[in-house]
Structures are given as C-alpha cells and as structure tokens.
C-alpha positions in Angstrom: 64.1 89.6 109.7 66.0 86.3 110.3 70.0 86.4 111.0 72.0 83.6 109.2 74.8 81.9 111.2 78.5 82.9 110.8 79.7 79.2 109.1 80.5 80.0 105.9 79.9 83.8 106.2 82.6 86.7 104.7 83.7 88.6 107.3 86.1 91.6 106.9 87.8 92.6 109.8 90.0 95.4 110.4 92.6 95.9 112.9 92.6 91.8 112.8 96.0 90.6 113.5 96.2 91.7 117.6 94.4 92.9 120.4 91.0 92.5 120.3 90.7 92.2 116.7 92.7 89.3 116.4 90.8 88.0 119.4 87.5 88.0 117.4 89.8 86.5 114.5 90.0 83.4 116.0 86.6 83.4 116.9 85.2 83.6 114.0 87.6 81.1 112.9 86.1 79.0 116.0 82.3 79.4 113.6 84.2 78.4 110.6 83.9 81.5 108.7 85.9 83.6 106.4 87.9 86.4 107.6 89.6 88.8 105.4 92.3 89.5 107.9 93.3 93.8 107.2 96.2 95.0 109.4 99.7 96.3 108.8 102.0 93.6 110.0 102.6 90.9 107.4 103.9 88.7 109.8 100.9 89.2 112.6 99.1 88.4 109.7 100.1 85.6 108.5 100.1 84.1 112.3 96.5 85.3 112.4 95.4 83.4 109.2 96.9 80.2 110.4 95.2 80.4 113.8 92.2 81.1 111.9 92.5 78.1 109.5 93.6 75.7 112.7 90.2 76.7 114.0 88.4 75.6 111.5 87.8 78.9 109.2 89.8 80.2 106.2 90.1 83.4 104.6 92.9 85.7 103.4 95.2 88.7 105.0 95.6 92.1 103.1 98.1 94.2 104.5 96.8 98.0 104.8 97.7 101.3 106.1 94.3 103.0 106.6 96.1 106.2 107.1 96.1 105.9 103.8 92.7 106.4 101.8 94.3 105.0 98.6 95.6 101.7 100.6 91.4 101.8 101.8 90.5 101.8 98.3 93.1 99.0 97.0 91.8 96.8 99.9 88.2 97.4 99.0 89.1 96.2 95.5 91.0 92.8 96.7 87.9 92.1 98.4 85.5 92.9 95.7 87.5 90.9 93.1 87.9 87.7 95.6 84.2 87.8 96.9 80.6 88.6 95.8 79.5 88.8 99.3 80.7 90.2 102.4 78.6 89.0 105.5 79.9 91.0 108.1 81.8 94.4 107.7 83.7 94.5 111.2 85.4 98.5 111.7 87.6 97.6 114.3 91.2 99.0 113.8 91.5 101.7 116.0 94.7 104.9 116.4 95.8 106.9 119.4 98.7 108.9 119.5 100.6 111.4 121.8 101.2 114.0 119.6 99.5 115.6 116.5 100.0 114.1 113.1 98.6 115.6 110.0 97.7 113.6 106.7 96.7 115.0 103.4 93.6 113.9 101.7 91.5 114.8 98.6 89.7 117.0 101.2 92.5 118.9 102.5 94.9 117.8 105.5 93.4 116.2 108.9 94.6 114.8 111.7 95.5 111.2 111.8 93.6 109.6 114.1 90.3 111.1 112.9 91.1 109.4 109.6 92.0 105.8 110.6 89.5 105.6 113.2 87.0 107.3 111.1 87.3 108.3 107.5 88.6 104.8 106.5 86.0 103.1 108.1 83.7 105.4 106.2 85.1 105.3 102.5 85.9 101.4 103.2 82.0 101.1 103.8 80.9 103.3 101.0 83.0 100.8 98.7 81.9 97.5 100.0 78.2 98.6 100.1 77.0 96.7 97.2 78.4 93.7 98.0 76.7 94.3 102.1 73.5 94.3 99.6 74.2 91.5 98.0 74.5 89.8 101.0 72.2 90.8 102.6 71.0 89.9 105.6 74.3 91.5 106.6 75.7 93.5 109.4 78.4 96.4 109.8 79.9 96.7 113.4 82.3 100.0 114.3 84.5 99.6 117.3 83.6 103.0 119.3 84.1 103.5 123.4 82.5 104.8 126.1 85.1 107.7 125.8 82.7 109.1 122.9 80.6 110.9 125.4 83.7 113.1 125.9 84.5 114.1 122.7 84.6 117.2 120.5 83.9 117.1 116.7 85.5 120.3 115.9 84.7 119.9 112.2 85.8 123.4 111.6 89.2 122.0 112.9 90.1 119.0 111.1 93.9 118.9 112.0 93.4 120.0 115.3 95.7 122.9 115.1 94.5 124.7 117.9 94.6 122.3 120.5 95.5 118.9 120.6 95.5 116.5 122.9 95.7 112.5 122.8 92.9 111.2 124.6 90.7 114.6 123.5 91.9 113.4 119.7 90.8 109.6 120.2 87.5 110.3 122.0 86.5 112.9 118.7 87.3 110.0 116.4 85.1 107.5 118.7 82.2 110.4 118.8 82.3 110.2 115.3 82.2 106.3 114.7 78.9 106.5 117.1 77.3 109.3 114.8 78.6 107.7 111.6 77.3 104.3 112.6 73.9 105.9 113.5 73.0 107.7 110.3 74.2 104.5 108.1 71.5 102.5 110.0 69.3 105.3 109.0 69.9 104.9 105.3 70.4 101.5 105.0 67.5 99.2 103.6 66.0 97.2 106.5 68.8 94.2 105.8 71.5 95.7 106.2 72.0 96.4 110.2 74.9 99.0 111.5 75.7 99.1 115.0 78.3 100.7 116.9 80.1 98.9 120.2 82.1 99.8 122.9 84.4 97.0 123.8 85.1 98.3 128.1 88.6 99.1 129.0 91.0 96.8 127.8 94.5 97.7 128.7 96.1 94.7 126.8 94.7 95.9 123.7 97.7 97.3 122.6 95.5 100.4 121.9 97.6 102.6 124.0 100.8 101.7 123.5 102.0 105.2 122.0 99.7 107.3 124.2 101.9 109.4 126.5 101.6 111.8 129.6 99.3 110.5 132.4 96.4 108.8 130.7 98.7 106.7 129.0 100.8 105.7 132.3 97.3 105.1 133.9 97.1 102.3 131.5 100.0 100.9 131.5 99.2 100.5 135.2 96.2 99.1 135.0 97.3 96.5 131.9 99.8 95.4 135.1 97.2 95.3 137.8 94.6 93.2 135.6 92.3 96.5 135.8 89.4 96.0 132.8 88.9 93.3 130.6 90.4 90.7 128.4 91.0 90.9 124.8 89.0 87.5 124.8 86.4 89.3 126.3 85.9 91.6 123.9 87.0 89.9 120.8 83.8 87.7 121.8 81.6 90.5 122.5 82.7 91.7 118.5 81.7 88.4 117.4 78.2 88.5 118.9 77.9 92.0 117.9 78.8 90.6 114.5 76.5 87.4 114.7 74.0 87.4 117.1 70.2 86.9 115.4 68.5 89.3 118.1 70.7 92.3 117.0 69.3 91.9 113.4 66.3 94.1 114.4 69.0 96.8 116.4 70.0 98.8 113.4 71.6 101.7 114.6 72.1 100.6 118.3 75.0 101.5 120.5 76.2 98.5 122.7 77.8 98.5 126.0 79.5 94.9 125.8 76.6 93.2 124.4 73.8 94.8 125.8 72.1 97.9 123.8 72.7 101.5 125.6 71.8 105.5 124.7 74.8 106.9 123.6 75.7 110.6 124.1 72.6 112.8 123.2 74.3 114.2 120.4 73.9 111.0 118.4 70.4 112.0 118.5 71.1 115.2 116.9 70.0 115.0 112.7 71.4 117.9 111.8 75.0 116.8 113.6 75.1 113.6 112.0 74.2 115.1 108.1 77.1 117.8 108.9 79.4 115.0 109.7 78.5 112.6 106.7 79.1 114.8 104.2 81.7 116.6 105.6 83.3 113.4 105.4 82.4 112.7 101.9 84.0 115.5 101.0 87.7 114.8 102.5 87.5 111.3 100.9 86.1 112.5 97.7 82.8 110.6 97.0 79.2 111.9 96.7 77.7 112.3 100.0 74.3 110.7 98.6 75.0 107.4 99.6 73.3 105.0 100.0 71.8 105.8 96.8 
C-alpha cells in the first residue's frame, strides 16, 4: 500500500497550540497541509494558525476541553461539516495532574486524566472514522510514553479511589493509548494504519507543569539542565509518524522516536485489549462493535 504525501492532506491534531503538538503544527504547516488546530487556549490558537499559514499550510482552530466528551463530540462535528476527509488523525493532547480529579460521564464517574488522555481520543476516533475511510490511505497516531510499561489499568477502579498517584495515573492512561491503538489496527481495513508513539522525555513540553511531589521537581530540573529532548524533536518525530510512506505497512506498531519497538507484553494480551475497548464504549456511550 502506497502513502500519499502530507501537501494538501487534513490533519487533526490535538493538544496543537504548545509543546510538542504545536511543534508538529508548524511542521506540517512546513508540508503545506491542513491542520485542524484542537486545544483550549483561543489565543495559543490563533498564534498557532498563523504560524501555520506563514509556513505555507492553512487550516482552522477549534477550541476544546476533552475533559469534556460532549465538547469531543461538538469538535467531531466542526470537522465533519468543514471536511469530507481527514488524512491524518494525530491523538496528541495529553493530562497529568497531582491530585485526583473525577469527571462524570454517560458511563459513570472516572478519573480525569484517564479520560483526556484516553476516552476522548477514543470517542473522537469512533466519530471521525468514516471520514479516515474515506480518505483512506489514512493514518491515526496516539501520543503514548515509554512510562506505559509501568502502568496499571485498574478497570475495576475507574476514579482511582483507592489509590492515586500522579505519575501511577498518567502511566494507566499511556498503557491504555498503547492497547487502544493496538486493537484499532486490528479492526481497521488494511488502509487505515494506527500506531502508537512515544515521543522520549521532553521536559519543555509543558506536560508536567501541574505534576507535584518529586517526579515533578525531577522535571523541572531536568527542563533546566537541558536533560531529554526538544519539542522540535518530537514534534518532528509526530510528523513522520504521521507521514512517513514506510509506516503505511506498520499498522499497529509502537514507535520509540521513529523506529518501531515491542511495547509492554500486555499489549499482546486479546483478551486485555477487548476488556478495555468496550469497557470504554460503555463510559462514552457508543456500541463497542466498531469498526462495523
């Protein structure tokens, strides 16, 4: 299967208007495509979107909350009344947080971070799906980490009530993007490739900022000492993850920067994966037999 070239390409792209994300904005303005810019600062966005255009792409910002599943669906909808095609699907907007926060959904009440980093990504898929198809060759990248091998799923604790803990919460959510990303490849037609990537440790992200306690003063410290990588590092990683032709035939591939890695083994695990998906379907209220 061939890959077509970003120029003229739809790309939505969450988490869009800093850090990495807005990193890979530019970029893809750079290949003269066009981003639908999603994050929650009007004014980061509109300085996105003109960096974009001054590049040479175009495109549009919708300002979203994706703690918010009814926000997911009103940006699905902008983008499925403005375009009949959407190229790339880029799940990059990403939550960590020092203390617990619970949300409601139509599921029941979970904990926040799970559902920006992973149940928005998930319904925000399920509604842009036909117009991945119609685009299709087409590609869906979620932003995961490395961190995923530490996580817990603890499904039979969505708010986390027992325990919580900041770093324990984020790594869940990234554990989750792996095994989400994973199964879609597996019930995706063969034009339609989903792969998850792990950016490295980028401090200047912004990622942090409201993580506490000593993980979060570890970063701090290493965002002073130049420890990791760049945003522009990884924002051009995204991109290739997003773009390059060779990944066309990764579907379901994990990447370490750009090169293709076994995750944890539990990705592996069938069973794991189904328990996840449509325990998911079930807190954001859609059928769980998707793709149909």
């Amino acid at each position: 299967m061939e890959w077509k070239t970003l120029d003229d390409s739809v790309v939505v792209l969450t988490g869009a208007t800093s850090g990495i994300g807005r990193a890979a904005a530019e970029r893809f303005g750079d290949l003269g495509a066009e981003v639908v810019l999603v994050g929650r600062s009007r004014d980061r966005g509109v300085e996105t979107l003109a960096e974009v255009r001054d590049r040479g792409g175009d495109g549009i910002f919708v300002r979203a909350d994706l703690a918010r599943l009814d926000a997911v669906r009103a940006l699905a909808d902008e983008v499925t009344e403005r375009y009949d095609e959407v190229d790339v699907l880029a799940l990059n907007a990403a939550l960590s947080l020092p203390d617990r926060e619970v949300v409601e959904t139509p599921g029941g009440p979970v904990e926040r971070v799970f559902l920006v980093n992973h149940l928005a990504p998930y319904l925000l898929t399920h509604e842009l799906l036909g117009r991945l198809e119609s685009a299709a060759p087409s590609r869906v990248v979620v932003t995961s980490s490395r961190v995923h091998r530490r996580g817990e799923l603890r499904l039979d604790d969505p708010t986390l009530a027992e325990e919580y803990d900041a770093l324990g919460a984020y790594a869940r959510s990234k554990l989750a993007n792996v095994l989400f990303s994973t199964e879609l490849a597996a019930r995706l037609p063969s034009d339609v490739t989903a792969l998850a990537y792990h950016p490295g440790f980028v401090p200047g992200s912004g990622l942090y900022r409201e993580t506490g306690g000593a993980f979060g003063l570890a970063v701090r410290l290493a965002s002073r000492l130049g420890v990791g990588r760049s945003v522009a590092e990884s924002g051009e990683d995204l991109v290739y993850a997003a773009g390059a032709p060779e990944l066309a035939v990764e579907s379901g591939a994990y990447l370490v920067g750009r090169d293709p890695t076994p995750p944890d083994s539990r990705v592996g695990n069938d069973a794991l994966r189904r328990r996840l998906w449509d325990e998911s379907a079930r807190l954001v209220d859609v059928e769980p037999d998707w793709p149909a």
